[in-house]
One Martini backbone bead per residue (centre of mass of N, CA, C, O) as a GRO file, in nm:
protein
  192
    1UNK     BB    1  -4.900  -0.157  -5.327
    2UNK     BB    2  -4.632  -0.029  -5.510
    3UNK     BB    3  -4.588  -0.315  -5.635
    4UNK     BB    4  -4.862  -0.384  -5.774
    5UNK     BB    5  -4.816  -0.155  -5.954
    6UNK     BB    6  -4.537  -0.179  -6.058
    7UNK     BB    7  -4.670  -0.454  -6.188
    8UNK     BB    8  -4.826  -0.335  -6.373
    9UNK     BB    9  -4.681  -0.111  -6.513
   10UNK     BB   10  -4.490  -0.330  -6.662
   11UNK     BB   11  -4.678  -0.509  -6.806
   12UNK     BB   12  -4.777  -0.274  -6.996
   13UNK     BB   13  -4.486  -0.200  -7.095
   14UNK     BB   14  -4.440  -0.477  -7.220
   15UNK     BB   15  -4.659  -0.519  -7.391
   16UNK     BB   16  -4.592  -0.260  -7.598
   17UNK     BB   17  -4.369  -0.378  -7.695
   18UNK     BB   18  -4.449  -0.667  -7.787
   19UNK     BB   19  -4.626  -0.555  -8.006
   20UNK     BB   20  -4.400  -0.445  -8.178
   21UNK     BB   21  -4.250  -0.772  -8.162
   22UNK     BB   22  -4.437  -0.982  -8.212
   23UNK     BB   23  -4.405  -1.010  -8.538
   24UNK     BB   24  -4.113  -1.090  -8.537
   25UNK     BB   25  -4.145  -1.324  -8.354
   26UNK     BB   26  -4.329  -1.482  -8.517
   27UNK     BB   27  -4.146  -1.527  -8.761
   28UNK     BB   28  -3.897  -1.622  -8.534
   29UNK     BB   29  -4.017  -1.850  -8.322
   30UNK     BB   30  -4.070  -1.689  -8.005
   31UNK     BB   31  -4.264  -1.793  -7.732
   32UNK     BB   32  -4.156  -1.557  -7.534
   33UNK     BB   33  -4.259  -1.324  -7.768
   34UNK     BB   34  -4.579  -1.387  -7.698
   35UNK     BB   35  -4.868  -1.207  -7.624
   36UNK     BB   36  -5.067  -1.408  -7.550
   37UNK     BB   37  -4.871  -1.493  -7.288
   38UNK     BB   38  -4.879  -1.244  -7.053
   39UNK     BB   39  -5.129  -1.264  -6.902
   40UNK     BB   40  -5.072  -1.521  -6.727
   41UNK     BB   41  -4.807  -1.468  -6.639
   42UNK     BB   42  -4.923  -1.205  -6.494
   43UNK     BB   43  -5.080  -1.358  -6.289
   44UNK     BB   44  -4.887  -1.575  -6.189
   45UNK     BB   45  -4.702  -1.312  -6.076
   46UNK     BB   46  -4.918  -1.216  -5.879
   47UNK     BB   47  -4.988  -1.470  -5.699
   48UNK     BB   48  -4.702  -1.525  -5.603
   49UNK     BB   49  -4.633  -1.293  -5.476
   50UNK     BB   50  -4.876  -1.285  -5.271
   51UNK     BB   51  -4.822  -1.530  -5.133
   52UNK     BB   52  -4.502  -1.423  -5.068
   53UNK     BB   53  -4.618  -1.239  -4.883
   54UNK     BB   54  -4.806  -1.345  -4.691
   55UNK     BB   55  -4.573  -1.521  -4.584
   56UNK     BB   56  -4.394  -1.305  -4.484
   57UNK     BB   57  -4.583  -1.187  -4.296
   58UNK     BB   58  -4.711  -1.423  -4.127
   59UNK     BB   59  -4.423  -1.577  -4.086
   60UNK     BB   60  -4.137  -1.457  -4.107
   61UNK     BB   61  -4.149  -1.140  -3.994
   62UNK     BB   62  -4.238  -1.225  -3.706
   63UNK     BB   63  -3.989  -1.432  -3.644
   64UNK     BB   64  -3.786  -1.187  -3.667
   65UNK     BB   65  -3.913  -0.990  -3.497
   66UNK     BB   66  -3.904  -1.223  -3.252
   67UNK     BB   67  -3.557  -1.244  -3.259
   68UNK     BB   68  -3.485  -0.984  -3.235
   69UNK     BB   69  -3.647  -0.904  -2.952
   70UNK     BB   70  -3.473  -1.129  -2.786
   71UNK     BB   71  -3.207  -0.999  -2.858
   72UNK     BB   72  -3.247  -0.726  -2.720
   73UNK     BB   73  -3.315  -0.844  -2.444
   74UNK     BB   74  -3.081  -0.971  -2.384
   75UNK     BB   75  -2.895  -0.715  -2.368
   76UNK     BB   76  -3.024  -0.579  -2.188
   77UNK     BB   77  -2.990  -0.771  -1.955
   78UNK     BB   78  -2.711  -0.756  -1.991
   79UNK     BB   79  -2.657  -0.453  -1.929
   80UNK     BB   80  -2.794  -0.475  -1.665
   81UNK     BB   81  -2.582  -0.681  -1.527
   82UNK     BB   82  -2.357  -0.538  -1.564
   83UNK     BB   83  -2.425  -0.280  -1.385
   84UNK     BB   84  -2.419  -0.475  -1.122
   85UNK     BB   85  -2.114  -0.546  -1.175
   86UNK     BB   86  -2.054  -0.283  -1.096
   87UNK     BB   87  -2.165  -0.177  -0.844
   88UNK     BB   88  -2.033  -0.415  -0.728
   89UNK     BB   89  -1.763  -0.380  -0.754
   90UNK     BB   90  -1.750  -0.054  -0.639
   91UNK     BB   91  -1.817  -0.201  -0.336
   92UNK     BB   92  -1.589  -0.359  -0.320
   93UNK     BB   93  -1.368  -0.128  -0.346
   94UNK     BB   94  -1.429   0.017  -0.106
   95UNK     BB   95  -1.397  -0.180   0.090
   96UNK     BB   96  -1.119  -0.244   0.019
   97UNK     BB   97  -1.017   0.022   0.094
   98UNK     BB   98  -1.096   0.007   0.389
   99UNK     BB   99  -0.971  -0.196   0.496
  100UNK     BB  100  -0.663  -0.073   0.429
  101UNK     BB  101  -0.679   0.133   0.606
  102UNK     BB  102  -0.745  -0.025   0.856
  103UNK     BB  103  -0.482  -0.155   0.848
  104UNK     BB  104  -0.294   0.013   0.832
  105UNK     BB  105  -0.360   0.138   1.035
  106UNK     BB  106  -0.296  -0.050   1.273
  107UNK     BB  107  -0.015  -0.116   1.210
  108UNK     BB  108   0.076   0.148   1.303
  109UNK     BB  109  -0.002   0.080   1.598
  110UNK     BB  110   0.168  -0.160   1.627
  111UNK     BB  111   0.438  -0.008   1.574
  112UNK     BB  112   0.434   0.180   1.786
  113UNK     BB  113   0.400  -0.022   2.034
  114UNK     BB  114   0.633  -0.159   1.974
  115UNK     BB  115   0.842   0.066   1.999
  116UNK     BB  116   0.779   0.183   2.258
  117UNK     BB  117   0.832  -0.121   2.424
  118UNK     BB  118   1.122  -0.130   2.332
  119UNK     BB  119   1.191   0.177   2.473
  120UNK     BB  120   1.129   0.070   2.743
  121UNK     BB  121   1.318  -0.207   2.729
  122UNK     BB  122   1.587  -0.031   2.697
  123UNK     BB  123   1.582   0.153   2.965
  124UNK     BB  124   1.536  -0.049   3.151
  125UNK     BB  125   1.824  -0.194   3.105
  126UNK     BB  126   2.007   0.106   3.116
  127UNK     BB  127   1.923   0.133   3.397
  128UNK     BB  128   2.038  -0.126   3.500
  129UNK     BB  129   2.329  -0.110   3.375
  130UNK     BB  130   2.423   0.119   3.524
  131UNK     BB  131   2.366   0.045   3.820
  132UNK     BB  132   2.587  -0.194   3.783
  133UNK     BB  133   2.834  -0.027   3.685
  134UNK     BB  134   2.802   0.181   3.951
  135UNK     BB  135   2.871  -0.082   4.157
  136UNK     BB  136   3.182  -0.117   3.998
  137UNK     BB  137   3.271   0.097   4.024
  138UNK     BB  138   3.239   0.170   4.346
  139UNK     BB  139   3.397  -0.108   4.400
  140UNK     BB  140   3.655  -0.056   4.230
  141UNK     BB  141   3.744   0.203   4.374
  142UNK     BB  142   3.760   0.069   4.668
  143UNK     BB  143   4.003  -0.075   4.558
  144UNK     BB  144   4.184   0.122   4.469
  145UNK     BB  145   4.170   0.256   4.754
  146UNK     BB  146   4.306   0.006   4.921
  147UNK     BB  147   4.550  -0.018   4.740
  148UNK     BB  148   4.656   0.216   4.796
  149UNK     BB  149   4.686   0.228   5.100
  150UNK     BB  150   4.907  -0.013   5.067
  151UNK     BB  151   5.087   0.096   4.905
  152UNK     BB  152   5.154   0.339   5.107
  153UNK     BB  153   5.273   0.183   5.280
  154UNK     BB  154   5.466  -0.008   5.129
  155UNK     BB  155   5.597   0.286   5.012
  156UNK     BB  156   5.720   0.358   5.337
  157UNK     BB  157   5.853   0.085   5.397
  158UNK     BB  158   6.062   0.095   5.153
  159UNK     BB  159   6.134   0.402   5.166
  160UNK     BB  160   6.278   0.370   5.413
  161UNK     BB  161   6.460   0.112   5.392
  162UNK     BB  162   6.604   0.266   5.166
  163UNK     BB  163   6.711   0.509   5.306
  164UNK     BB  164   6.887   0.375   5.509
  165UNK     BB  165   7.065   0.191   5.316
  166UNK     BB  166   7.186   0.429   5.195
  167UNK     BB  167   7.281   0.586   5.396
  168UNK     BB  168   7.468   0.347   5.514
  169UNK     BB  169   7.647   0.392   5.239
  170UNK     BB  170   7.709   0.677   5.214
  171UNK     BB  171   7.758   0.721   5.522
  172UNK     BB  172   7.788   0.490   5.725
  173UNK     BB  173   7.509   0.566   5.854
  174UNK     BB  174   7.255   0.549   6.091
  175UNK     BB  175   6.927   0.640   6.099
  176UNK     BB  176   6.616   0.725   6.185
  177UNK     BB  177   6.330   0.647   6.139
  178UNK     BB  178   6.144   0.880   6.230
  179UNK     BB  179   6.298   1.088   6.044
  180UNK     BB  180   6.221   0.974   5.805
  181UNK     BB  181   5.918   0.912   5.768
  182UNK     BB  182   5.869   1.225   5.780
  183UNK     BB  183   6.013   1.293   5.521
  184UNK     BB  184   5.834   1.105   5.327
  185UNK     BB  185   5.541   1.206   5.421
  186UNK     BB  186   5.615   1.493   5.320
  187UNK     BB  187   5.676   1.395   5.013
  188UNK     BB  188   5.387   1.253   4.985
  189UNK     BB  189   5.206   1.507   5.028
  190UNK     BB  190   5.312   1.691   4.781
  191UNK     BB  191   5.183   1.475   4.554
  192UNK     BB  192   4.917   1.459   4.635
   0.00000   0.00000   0.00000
């Protein structure tokens, strides 16, 4: 309506002006600043105005609203799925977390696991082992216990024979085995 106004009131303006140049227009010839044609021109100027209101009303303005509406449409549905796929995710996430930790809780269950049983069967080999050892060692004591024996009898009577056989090159005479025997008995029991 304010166009229409404003339509008219510009005619109006135009009108006056031309009154004032029409004369001087009319003497220079020129047929566009002749006022005798100024209200048809502005009659078709406000006809084809209207026209172009109706169809734009009527047409386009449907249409680009009709455009923008499915535009918006659009957003908010993507950012409905936005939110869904964020909630999904957040939950996919928690998920993951959760897993995660039930993961590292058992790894930790297994390695504790391997680590009793290892430190289990190595208690077990090294007690398996000790006692291998101490029966090679108290069989090998016997065994050293049985050679000291051997040795201290042999350890006698070379020491006999060598006391014997010394008296004999010292003294020149042969001592008594008996004697000797005893002497070495008792030389060997004061160093053990």
């Amino acid at each position: 309506m304010w166009m229409l106004k404003t339509a008219f009131s510009l005619a109006l303006v135009m009108g006056v002006c031309a009154g004032f140049i029409n004369n001087s227009a009319q003497a220079a010839g020129l047929p566009q600043l002749d006022i005798a044609t100024y209200p048809p021109q502005l009659i078709w100027l406000v006809i084809t105005f209207l026209i172009l209101l109706a169809f734009m009303s009527r047409v386009s303005l449907p249409r680009i609203s009709q455009v923008l509406e499915e535009r918006q449409h659009k957003i908010d549905d993507n950012l409905k799925k936005a939110e869904s796929y964020k909630e999904n995710a957040e939950i996919a996430a928690e998920a993951y977390k959760k897993a995660q930790e039930e993961a590292r809780a058992n790894a930790y269950a297994i390695i504790l696991e391997t680590h009793n049983r290892i430190a289990e069967e190595m208690t077990a080999k090294q007690n398996d082992l000790s006692m291998r050892l101490e029966a090679e060692i108290k069989a090998a004591e016997d065994r050293i216990a049985a050679a000291k024996e051997v040795a201290m009898v042999a350890i006698d009577e070379v020491a006999t024979e060598i006391a014997q056989a010394s008296s004999e090159k010292i003294l020149g005479d042969t001592l008594n085995k008996k004697e000797i025997d005893k002497v070495i008995s008792n030389v060997l029991e004061e160093r053990r």
